[in-house]
MARKOLZA-626795 format. One record per residue: residue number from 1; residue in one letter; x, y, z of N, C-alpha, C in turn. Coordinates in steps of 0.05 Angstrom, whole numbers, m for minus. Example, Ala and Ser with C-alpha at 12.3 -4.5 7.8 and 13.67 -1.06 7.14 Angstrom:
NODE     i   aa     n.px     n.py     n.pz    ca.px    ca.py    ca.pz     c.px     c.py     c.pz
NODE     1    A      264     m114      156      246      m90      156      264      m66      156
NODE     2    S      257      m45      142      273      m21      143      258        1      157
//
This chain:
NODE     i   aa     n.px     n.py     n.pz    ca.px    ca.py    ca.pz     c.px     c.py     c.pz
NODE     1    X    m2730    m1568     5066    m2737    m1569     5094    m2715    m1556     5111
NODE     2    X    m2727    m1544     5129    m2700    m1525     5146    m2696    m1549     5173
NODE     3    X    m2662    m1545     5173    m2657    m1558     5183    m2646    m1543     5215
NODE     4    X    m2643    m1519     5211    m2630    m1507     5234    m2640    m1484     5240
NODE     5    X    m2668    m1479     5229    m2688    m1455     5227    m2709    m1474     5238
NODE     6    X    m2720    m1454     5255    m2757    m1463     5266    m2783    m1435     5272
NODE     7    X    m2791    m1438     5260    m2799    m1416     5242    m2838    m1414     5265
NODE     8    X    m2846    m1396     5271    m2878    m1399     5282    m2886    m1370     5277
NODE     9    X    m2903    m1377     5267    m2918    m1338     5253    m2949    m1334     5273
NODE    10    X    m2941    m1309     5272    m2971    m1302     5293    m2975    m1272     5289
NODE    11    X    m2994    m1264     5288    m3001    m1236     5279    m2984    m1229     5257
NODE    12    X    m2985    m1238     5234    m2967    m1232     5207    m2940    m1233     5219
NODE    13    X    m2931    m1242     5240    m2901    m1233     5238    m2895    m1268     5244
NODE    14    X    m2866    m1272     5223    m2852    m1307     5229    m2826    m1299     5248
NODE    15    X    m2829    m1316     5271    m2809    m1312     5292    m2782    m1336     5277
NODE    16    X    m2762    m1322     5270    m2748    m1350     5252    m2726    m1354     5288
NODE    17    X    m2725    m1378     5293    m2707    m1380     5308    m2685    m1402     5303
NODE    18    X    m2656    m1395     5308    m2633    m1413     5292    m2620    m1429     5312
NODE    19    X    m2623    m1445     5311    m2613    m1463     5338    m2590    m1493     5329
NODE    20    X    m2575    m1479     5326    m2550    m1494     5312    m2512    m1498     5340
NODE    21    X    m2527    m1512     5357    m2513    m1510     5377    m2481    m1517     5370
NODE    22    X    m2464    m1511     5385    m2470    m1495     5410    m2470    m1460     5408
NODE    23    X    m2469    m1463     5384    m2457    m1425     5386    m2472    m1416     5359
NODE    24    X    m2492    m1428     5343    m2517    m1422     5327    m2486    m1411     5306
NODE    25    X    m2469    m1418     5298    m2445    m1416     5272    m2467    m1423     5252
NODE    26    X    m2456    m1399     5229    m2459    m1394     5204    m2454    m1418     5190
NODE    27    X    m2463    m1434     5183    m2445    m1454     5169    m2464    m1455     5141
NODE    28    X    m2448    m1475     5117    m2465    m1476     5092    m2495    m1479     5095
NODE    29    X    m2502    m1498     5118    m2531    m1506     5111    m2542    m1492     5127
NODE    30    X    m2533    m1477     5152    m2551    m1446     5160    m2561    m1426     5138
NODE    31    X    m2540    m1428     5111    m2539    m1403     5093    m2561    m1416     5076
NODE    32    X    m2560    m1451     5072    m2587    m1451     5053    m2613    m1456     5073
NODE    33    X    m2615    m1455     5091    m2636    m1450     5110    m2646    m1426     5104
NODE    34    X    m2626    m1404     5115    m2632    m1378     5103    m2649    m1372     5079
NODE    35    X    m2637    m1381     5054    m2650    m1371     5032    m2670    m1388     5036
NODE    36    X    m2676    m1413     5041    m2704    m1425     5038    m2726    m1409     5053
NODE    37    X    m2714    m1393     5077    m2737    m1386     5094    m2749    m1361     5079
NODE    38    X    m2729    m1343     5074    m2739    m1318     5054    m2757    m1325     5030
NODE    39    X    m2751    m1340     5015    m2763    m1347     4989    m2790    m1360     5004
NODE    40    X    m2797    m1371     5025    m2825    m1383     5041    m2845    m1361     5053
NODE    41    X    m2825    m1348     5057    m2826    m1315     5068    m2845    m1294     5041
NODE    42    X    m2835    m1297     5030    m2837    m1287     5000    m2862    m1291     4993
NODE    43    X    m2871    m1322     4995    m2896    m1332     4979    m2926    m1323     5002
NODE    44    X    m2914    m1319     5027    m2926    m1323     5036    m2949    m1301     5050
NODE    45    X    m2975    m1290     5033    m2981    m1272     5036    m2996    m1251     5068
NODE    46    X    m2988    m1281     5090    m2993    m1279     5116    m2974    m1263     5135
NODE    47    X    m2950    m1266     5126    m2935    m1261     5142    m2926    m1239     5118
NODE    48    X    m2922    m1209     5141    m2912    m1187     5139    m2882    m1174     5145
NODE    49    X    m2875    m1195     5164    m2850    m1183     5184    m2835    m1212     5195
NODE    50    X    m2812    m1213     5192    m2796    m1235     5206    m2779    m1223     5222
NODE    51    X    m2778    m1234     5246    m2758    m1236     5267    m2741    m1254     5260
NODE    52    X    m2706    m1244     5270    m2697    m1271     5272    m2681    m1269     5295
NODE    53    X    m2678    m1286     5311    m2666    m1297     5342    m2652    m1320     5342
NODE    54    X    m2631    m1315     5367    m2619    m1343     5366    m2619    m1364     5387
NODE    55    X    m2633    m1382     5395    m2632    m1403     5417    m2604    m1403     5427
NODE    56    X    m2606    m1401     5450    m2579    m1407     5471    m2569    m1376     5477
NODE    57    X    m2545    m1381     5482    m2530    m1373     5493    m2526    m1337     5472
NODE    58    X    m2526    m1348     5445    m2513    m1330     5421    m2544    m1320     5400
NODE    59    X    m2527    m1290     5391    m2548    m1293     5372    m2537    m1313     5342
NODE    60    X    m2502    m1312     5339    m2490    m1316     5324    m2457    m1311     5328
NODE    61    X    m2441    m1338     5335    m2426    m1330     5348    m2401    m1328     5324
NODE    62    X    m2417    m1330     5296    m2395    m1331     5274    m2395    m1350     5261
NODE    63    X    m2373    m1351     5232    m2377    m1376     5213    m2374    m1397     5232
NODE    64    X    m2376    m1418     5208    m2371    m1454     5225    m2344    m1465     5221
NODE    65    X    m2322    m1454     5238    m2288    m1458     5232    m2291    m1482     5231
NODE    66    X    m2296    m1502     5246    m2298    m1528     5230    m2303    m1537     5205
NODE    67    X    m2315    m1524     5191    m2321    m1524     5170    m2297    m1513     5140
NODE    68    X    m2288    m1499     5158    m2257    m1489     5142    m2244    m1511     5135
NODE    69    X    m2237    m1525     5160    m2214    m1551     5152    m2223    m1567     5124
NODE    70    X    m2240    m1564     5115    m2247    m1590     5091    m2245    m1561     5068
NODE    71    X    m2233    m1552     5072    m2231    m1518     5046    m2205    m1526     5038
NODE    72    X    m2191    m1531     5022    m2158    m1527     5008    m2147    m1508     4993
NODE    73    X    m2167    m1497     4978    m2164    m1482     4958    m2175    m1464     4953
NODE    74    X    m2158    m1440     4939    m2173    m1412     4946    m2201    m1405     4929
NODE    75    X    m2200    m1420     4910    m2232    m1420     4893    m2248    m1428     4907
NODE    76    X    m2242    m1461     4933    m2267    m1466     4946    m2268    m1438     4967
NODE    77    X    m2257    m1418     4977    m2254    m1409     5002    m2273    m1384     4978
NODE    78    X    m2259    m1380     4965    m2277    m1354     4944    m2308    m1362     4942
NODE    79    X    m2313    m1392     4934    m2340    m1392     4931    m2357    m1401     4962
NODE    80    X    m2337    m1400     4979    m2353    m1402     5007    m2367    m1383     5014
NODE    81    X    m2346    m1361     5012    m2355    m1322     5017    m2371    m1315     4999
NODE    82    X    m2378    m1322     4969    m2391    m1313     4957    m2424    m1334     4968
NODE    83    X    m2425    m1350     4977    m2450    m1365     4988    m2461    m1347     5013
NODE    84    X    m2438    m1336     5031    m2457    m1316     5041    m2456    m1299     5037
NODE    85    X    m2447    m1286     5015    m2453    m1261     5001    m2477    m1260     4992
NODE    86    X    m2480    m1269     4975    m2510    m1285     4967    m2528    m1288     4978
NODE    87    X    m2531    m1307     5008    m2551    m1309     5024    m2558    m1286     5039
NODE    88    X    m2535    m1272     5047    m2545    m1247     5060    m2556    m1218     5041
NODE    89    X    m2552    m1223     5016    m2563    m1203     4997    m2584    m1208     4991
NODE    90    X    m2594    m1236     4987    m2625    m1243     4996    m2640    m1241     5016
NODE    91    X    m2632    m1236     5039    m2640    m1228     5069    m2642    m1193     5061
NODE    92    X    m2621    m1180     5055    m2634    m1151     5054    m2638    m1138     5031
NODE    93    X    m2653    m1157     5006    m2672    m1150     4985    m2693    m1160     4989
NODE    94    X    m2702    m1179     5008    m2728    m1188     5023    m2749    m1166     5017
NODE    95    X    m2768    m1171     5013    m2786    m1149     4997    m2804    m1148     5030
NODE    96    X    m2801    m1160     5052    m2799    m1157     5075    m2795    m1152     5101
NODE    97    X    m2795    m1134     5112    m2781    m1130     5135    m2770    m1150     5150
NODE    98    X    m2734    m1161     5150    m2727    m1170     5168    m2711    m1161     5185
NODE    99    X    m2714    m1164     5215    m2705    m1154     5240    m2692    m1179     5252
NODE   100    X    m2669    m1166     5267    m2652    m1184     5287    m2662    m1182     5313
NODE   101    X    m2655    m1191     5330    m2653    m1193     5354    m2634    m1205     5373
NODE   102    X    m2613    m1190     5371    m2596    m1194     5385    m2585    m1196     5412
NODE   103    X    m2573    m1221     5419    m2566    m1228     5449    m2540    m1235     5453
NODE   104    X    m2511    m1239     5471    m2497    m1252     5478    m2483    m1246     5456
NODE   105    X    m2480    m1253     5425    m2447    m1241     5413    m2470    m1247     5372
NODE   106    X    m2456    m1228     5365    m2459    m1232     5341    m2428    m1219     5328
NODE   107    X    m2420    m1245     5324    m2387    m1242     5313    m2388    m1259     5289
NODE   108    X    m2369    m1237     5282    m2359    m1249     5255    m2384    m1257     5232
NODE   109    X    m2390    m1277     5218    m2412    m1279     5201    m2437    m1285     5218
NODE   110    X    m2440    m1283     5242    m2462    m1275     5255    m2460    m1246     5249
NODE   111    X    m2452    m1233     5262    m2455    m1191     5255    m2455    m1188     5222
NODE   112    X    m2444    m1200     5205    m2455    m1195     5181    m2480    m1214     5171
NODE   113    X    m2486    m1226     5186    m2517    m1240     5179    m2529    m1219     5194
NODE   114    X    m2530    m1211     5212    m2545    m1184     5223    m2544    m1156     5212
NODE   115    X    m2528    m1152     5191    m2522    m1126     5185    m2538    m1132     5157
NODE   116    X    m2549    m1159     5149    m2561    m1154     5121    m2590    m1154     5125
NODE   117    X    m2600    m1157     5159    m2620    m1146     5165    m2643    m1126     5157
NODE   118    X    m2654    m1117     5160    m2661    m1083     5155    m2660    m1068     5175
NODE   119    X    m2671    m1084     5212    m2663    m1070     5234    m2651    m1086     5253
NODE   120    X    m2633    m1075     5269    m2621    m1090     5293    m2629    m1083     5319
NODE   121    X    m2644    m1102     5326    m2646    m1092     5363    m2623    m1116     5383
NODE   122    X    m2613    m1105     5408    m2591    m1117     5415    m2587    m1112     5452
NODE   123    X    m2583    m1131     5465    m2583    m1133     5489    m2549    m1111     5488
NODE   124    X    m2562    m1101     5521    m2536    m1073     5522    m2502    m1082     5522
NODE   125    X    m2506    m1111     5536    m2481    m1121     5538    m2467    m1143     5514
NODE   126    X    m2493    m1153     5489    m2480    m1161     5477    m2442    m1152     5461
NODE   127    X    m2441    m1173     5450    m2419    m1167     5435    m2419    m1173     5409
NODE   128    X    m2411    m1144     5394    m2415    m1140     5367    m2378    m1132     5345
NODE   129    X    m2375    m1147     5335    m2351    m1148     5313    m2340    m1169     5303
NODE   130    X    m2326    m1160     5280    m2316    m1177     5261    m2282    m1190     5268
NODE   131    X    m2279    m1205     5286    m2259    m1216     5290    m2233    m1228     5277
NODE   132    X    m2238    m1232     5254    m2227    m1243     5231    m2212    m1257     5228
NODE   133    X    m2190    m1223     5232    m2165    m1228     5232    m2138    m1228     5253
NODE   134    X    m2161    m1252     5282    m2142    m1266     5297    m2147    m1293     5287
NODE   135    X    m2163    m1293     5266    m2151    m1328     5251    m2131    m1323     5231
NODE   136    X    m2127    m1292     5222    m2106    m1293     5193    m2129    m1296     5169
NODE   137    X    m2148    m1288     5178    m2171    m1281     5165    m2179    m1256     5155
NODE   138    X    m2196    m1256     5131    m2217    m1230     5130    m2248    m1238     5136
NODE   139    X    m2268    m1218     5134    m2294    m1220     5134    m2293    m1226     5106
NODE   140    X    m2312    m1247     5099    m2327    m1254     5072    m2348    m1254     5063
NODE   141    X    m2371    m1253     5081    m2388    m1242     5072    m2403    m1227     5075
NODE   142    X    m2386    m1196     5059    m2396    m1170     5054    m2388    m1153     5071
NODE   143    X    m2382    m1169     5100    m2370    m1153     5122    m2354    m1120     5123
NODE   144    X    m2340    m1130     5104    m2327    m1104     5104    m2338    m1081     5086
NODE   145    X    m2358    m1096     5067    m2377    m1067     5052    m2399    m1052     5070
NODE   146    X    m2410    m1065     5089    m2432    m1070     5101    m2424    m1054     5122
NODE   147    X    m2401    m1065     5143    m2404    m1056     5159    m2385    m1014     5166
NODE   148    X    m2391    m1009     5147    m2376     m976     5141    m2398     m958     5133
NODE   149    X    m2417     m969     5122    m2441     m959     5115    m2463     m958     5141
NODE   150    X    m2455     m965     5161    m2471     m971     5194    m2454     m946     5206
NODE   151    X    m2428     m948     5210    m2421     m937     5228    m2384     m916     5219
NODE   152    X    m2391     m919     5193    m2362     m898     5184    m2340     m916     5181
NODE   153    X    m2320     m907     5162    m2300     m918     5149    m2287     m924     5182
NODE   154    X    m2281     m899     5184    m2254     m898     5208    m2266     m920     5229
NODE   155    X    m2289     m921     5239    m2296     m942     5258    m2292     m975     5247
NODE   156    X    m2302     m975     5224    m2301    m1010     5217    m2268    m1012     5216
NODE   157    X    m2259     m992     5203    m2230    m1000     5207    m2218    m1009     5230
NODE   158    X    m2229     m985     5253    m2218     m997     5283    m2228    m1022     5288
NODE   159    X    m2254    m1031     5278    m2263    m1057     5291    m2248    m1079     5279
NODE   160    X    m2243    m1084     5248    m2232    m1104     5239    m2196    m1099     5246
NODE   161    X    m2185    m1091     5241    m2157    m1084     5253    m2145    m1097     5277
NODE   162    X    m2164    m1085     5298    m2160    m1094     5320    m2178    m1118     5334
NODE   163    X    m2202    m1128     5313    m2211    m1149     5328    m2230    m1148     5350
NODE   164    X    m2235    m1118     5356    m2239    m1125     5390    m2277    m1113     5378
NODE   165    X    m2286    m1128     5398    m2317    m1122     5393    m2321    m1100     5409
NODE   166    X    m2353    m1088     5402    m2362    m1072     5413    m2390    m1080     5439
NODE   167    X    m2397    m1064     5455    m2430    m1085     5467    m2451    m1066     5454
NODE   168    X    m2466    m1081     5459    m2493    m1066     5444    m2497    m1041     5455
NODE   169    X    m2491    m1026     5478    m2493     m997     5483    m2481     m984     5457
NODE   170    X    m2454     m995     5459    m2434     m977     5443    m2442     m977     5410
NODE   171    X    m2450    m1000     5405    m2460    m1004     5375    m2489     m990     5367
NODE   172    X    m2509     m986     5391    m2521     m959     5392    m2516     m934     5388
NODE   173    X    m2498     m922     5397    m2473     m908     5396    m2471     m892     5370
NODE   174    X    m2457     m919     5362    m2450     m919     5321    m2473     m922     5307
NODE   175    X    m2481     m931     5306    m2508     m933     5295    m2509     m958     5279
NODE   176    X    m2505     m972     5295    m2496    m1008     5282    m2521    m1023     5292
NODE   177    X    m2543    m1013     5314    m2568    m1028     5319    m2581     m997     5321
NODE   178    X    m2614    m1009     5321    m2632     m991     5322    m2641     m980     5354
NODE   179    X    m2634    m1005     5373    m2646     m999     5405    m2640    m1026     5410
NODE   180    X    m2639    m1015     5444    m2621    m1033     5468    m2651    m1040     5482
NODE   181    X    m2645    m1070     5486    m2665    m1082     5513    m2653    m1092     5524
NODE   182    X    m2669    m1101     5547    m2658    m1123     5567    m2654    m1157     5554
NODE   183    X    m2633    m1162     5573    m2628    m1194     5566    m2657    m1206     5567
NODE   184    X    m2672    m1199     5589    m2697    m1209     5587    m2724    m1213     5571
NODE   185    X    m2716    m1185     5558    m2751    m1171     5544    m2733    m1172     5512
NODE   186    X    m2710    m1171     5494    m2703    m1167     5471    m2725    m1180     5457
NODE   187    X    m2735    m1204     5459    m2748    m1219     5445    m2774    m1204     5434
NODE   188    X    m2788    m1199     5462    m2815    m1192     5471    m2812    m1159     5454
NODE   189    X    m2788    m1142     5471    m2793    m1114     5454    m2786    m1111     5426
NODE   190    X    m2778    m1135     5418    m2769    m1126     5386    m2796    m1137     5369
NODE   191    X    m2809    m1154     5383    m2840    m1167     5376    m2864    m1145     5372
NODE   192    X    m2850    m1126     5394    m2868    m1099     5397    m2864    m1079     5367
NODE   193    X    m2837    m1078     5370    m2835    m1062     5334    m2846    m1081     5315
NODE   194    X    m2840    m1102     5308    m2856    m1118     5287    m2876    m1110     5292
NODE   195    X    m2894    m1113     5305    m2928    m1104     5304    m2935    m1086     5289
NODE   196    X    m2918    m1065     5300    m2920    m1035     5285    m2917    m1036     5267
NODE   197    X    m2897    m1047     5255    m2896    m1045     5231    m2910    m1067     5210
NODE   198    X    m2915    m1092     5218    m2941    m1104     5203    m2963    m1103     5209
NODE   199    X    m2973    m1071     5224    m2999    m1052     5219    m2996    m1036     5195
NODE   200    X    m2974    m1037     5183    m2979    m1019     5160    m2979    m1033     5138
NODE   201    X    m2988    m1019     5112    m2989    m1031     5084    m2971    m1047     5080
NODE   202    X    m2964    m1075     5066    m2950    m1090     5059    m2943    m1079     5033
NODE   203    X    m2963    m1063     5021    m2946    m1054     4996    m2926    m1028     4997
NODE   204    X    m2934    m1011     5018    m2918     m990     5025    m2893     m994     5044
NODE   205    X    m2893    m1022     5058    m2861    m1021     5073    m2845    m1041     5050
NODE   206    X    m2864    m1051     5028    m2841    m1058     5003    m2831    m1038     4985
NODE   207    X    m2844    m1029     4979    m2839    m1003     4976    m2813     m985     4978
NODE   208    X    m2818     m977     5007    m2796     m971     5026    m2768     m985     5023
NODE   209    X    m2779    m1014     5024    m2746    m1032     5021    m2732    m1023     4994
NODE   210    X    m2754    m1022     4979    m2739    m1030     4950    m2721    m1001     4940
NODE   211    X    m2732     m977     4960    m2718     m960     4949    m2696     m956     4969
NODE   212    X    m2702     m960     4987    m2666     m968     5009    m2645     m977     4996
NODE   213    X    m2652     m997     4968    m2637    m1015     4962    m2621     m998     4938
NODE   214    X    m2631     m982     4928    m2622     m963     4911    m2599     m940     4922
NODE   215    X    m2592     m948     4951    m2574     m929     4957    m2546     m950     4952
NODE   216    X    m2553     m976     4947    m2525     m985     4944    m2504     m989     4912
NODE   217    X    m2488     m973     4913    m2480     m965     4883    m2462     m983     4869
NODE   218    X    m2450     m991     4850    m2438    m1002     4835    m2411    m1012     4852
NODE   219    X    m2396     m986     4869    m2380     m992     4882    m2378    m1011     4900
NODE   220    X    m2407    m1012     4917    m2406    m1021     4931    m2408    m1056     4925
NODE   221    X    m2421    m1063     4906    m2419    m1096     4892    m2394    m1098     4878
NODE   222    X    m2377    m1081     4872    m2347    m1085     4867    m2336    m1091     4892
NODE   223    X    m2326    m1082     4911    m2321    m1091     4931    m2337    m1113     4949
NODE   224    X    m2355    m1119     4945    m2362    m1151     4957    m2349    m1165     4938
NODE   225    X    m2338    m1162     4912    m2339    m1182     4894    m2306    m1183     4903
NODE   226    X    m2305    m1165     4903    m2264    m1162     4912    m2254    m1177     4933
NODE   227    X    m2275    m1170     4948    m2277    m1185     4976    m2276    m1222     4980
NODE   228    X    m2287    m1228     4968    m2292    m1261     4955    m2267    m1263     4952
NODE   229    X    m2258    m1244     4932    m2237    m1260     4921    m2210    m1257     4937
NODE   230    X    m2206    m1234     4956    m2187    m1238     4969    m2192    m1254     4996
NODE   231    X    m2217    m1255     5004    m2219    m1277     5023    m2205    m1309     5007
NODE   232    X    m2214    m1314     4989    m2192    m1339     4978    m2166    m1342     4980
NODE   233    X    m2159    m1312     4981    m2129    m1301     4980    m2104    m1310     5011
NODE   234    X    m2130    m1303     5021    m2117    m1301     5052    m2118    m1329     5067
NODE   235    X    m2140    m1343     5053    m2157    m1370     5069    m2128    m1383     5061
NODE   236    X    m2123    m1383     5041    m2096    m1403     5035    m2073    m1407     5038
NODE   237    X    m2060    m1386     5047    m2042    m1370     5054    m2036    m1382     5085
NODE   238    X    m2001    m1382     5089    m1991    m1399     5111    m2007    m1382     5135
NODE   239    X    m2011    m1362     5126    m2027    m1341     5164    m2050    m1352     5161
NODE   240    X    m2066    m1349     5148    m2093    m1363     5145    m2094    m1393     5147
NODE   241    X    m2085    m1416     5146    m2090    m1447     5154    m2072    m1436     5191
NODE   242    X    m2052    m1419     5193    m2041    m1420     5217    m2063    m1408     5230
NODE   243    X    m2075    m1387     5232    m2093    m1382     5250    m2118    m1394     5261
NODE   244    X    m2129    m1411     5234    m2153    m1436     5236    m2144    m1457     5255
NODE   245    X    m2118    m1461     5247    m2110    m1481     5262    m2104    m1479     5297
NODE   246    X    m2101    m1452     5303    m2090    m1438     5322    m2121    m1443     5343
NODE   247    X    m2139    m1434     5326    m2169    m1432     5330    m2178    m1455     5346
NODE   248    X    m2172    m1466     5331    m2181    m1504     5334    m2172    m1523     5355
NODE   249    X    m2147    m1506     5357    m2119    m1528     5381    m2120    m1517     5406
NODE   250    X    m2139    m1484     5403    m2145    m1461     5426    m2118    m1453     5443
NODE   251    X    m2097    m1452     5420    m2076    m1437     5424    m2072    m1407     5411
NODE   252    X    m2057    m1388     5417    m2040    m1366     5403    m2035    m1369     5374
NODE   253    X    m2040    m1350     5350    m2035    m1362     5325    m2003    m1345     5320
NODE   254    X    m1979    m1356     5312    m1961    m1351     5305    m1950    m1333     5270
NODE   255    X    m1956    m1317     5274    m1964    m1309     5245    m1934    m1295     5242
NODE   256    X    m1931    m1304     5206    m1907    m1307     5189    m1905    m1281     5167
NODE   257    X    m1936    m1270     5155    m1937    m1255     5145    m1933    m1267     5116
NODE   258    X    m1943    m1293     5112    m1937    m1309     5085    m1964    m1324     5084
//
């Protein structure tokens, strides 16, 4: 049963909406929400096209840092990142078209739950990047394979480096969403592309996915897998508990470089 997903289908398309207040955070049981909805998704020979949106304020305002504090050890922090590695590799092997709809911030494992999408639509002023590492963090899941393949080495570099997001004009821009709406109509116009596209064959836009999926090479599941494991690396590490902690106390994080 989904606990933080609410799901209503109409003209073949399921509007999934994630309402995990206050800021719709990634947390473990968003990620098995996730896979339950896909795999429902899957069976389900009605629905052609899923939306997904976020109630409130966010589309995704990032992992669930509360959820860090109960982590000690770098195997649990490895198999955290590998859970949404996982969930979001099931989101974009979905034999389905799934689309975002983005509003207000998709940071951190919100923007990589959107980047395992297939399309991104995105209000002009949202805010889009991987923040990371002002906790003494990395992206874990997939973030950093994912997001270079959108918009070029040299750009994800500037984004994770420096932290600083982009708005949805600019991530237009790069080519990190497909098209800009209003705060008002994102919902409504990205409902408008679903249509279109669950007017066409269900066997021809699987089709389509499955050979998309063939552009991702060996390298590229080496480095998610690398990724895991140095996210464990860093989670444990005096910069990494200092920056969580920094996060939490909504102070400056003091970083030692240890």
């Amino acid at each position: 049963m989904l606990k933080f997903l609410s799901v209503k289908v109409e003209d073949h398309i399921a509007v999934a909406t994630l309402n995990h207040a206050p800021a719709n955070a990634m947390s473990s049981q968003v990620m098995h929400d996730v896979t339950e909805l896909i795999d429902q998704v899957e069976k389900d020979d009605n629905i052609r096209v899923v939306v997904l949106h976020g109630e409130g304020r966010f589309f995704s305002a990032g992992a669930d840092i509360k959820e860090f504090t109960s982590v000690t050890e770098a195997k649990q922090a490895t198999e955290l990142a590998q859970l949404g590695q996982v969930t979001f590799e099931r989101v974009e092997k979905c034999s389905k078209p799934v689309i975002a709809a983005i509003h207000g911030a998709a940071l951190g494992g919100g923007l990589e739950f959107a980047m395992s999408c297939h399309m991104r639509f995105v209000t002009e002023s949202a805010k889009l990047g991987l923040p990371e590492l002002t906790l003494g963090l990395i992206p874990g899941f997939a973030g950093t394979q994912r997001l270079p393949r959108y918009v070029g080495k040299a750009k994800a570099c500037e984004m994770m480096l420096t932290s600083t997001p982009i708005t949805g004009a600019e991530a237009l821009q790069w080519g990190l969403v497909n098209g800009v709406f209003s705060e008002e109509s994102i919902l409504e116009d990205t409902l408008k592309i679903a249509k279109q596209i669950a007017g066409k064959s269900p066997a021809t836009t699987r089709a389509v996915l499955e050979l998309l999926q063939t552009t991702k090479s060996s390298h590229y599941y080496e480095g998610v897998q690398r990724e895991s494991q140095i996210f464990g690396e860093v989670f444990t590490s005096e910069d990494g508990r200092e920056g969580v902690a920094a996060f939490l106390e909504k102070r400056k994080p003091s970083f030692s470089g240890r």
